[in-house]
N, C-alpha and C positions, 0 to 999 in steps of 0.2 A: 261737676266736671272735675276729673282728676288731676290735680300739679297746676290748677291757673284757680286766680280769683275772679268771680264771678265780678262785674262790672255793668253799669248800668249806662244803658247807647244815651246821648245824647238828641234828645230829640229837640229841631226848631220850636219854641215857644209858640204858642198859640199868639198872643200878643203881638211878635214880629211877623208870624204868616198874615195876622189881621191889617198890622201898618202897611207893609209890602202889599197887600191888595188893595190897601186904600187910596195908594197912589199908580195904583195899574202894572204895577211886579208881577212878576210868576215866579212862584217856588216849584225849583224844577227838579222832579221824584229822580234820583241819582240809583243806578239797578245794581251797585254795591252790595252783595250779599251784607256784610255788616252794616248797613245802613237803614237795610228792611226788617233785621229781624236778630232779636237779642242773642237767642242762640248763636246767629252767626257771627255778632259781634263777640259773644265770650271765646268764640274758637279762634280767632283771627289776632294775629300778632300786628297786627295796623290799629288793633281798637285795643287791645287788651295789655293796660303793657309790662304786665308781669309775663305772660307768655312771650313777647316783644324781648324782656330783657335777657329771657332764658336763652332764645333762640339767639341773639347777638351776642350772647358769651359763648354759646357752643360755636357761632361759626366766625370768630374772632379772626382767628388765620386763614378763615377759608378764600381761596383763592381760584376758585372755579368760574366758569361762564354763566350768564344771570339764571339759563335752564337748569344748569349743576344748583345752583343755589335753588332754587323753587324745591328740585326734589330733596335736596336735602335738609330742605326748610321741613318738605312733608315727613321723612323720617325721622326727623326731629320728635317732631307734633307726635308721630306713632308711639315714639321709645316714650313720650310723656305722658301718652296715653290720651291724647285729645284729640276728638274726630272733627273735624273741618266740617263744620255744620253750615248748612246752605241755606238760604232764601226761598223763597216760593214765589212762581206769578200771583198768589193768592193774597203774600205779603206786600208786593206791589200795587196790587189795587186797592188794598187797605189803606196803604197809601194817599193815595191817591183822592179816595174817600175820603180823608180824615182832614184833608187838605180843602177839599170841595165841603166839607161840613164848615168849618172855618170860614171860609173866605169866599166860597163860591167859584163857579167851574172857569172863572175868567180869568182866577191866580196861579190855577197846577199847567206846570208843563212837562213835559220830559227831558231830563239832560242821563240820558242810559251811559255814557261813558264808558260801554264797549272797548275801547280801544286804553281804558287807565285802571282797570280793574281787576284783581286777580281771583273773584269769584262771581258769578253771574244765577240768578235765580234758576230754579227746575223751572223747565218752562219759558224762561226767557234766555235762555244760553248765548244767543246772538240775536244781532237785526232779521237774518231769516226768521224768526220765531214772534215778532211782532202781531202777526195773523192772531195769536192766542191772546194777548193781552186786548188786542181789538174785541174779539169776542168773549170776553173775561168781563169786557165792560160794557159790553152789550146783554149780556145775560146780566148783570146789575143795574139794569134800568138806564144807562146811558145812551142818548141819541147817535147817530152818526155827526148830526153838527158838534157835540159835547167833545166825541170824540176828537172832529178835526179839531177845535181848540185847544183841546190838550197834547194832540199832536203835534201841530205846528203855527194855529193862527194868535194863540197866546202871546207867544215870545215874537214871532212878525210883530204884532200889534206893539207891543211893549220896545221891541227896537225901532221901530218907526219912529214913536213917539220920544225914545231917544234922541235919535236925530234927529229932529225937530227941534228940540229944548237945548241941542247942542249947536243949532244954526243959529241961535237967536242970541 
């Protein structure tokens, strides 16, 4: 990559996804382009943070509205010559896999984060696009029950028993 250091994503330990399901956690897949896939974290000035410091010196005085800033965040990235590398639905169920290898389909949840993130996978762009990752994981050998738990009975289950440990 041209003008940034290559940097290496931080991935959860196997160790803590194994403690966290030991005690009935879910680690929940965050649909962060930088969080699924290294490329995306080397493009991204949230993970990288020599790209990070370049981009806050060039817009030091900038004074524009937060959409003035995104593009001029991206023309930035252009003039440096770095392409805003993206995610895959394919790197999300990778995900998601690697977590289920781990710990078992009782500890992954989904926290997609839609609404905190300013890159979203091909494929997973928005909550309308959910349809694919359902079938993403059904063509990978997952049930529809596997499904609903990674969907939502995971983290029900796991807040439940929250409350409970916090009633007592």
């Amino acid at each position: 990559m041209a003008n940034a250091d290559k940097i290496e994503m931080e991935i959860l330990p196997m160790a803590m996804i194994k403690a966290l399901a030991k005690i009935g956690g879910v680690v929940q897949v965050n649909f962060s382009c930088s969080f699924l896939s290294q490329a995306a974290a080397n493009s991204s000035p949230f993970t990288n943070p020599t790209l990070r410091a370049k981009i806050d010196a060039a817009l030091k005085d900038f004074k524009g509205t937060a959409e003035e800033r995104r593009a001029k965040t991206r023309q930035i990235r252009d003039q440096l010559g770095i392409k805003r590398e993206r995610a895959t639905l394919a790197d999300a169920v990778a995900h998601i896999d690697h977590i289920v290898q781990i710990a078992g389909i009782d500890a992954v949840g989904i926290g997609g984060d839609y609404d905190g993130v300013d890159c979203t996978p091909d494929g997973l762009e928005d909550v309308s696009k959910m349809p694919n990752l359902t079938r993403a994981l059904l063509e990978k050998g997952y049930s529809a029950g596997d499904i609903k738990k990674i969907y939502s009975d995971n983290v029900l289950r796991a807040m439940r028993e929250a409350e409970k440990r916090a009633g007592r």
